[in-house]
C-alpha positions in Angstrom: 78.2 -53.5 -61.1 75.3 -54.9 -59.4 71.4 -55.9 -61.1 70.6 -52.4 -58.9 73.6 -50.1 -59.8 72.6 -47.9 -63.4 75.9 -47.2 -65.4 77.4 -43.7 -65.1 76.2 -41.3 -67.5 78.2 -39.1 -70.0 77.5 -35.5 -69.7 77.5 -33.1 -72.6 76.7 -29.5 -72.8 73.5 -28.1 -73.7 74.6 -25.6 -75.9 76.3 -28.8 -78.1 73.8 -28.8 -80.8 76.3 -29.4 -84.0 77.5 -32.9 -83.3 81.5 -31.8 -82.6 80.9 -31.8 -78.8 82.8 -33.5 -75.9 81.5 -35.5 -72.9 82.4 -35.4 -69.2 82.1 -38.1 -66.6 83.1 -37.9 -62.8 84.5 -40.4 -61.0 85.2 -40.5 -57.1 89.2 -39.6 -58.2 89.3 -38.0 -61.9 86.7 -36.3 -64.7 86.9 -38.2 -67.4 86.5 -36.6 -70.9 85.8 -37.7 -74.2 84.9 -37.4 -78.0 81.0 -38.0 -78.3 81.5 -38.8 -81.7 83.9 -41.7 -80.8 83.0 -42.7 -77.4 84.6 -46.0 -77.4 88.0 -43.8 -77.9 90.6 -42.8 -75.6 89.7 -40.1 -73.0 91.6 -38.0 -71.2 91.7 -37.7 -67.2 92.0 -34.9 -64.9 92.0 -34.5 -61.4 88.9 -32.5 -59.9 91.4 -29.6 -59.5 92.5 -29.7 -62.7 89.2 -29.8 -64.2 87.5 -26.7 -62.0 90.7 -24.8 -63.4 89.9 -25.5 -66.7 86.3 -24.6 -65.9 87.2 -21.2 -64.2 89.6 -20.3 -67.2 86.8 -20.9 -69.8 84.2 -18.9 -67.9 86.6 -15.8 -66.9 87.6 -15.7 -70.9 90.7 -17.7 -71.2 89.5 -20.1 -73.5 88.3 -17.5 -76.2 89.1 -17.9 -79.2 90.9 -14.4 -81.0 91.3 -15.0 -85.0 94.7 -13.2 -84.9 95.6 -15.8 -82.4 95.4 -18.9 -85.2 
C-alpha cells in the first residue's frame, strides 16, 4: 500500500448497537465478512453474487427468525 493509499474500511450495520455484530469489506473479487468482536479472526468470503443473494433473502424475509423453527 502506498504513503497515499488509506486502508479499507470494515463496514458494520447501523442498527449493531449490542456488540454481537459482523463486518463486511468489499474487495474488487469477494465481500469479506467477519466477527467485530475478533477481527483478527478468520472471515469468510463470498462472491458479489453470493453476497447480494444473501442480501435479497434477508430483506424479502428469509432470514427471520420463527421460535418454533429452533
Amino acid at each position: 500500500m502506498g504513503e497515499d493509499e488509506m486502508p479499507p474500511l470494515w463496514r458494520k450495520s447501523s442498527f449493531s448497537q449490542s456488540g454481537d455484530c459482523v463486518e463486511w469489506i468489499y474487495s474488487e473479487a469477494l465481500v469479506h465478512v467477519r466477527n467485530s468482536k475478533d477481527p483478527s479472526g478468520h472471515a469468510l468470503e463470498f462472491t458479489h453474487s453470493e453476497w447480494q443473494a444473501f442480501i435479497s433473502g434477508v430483506k424479502s424475509g428469509e432470514a427471520d427468525l420463527n421460535v418454533e423453527d429452533i
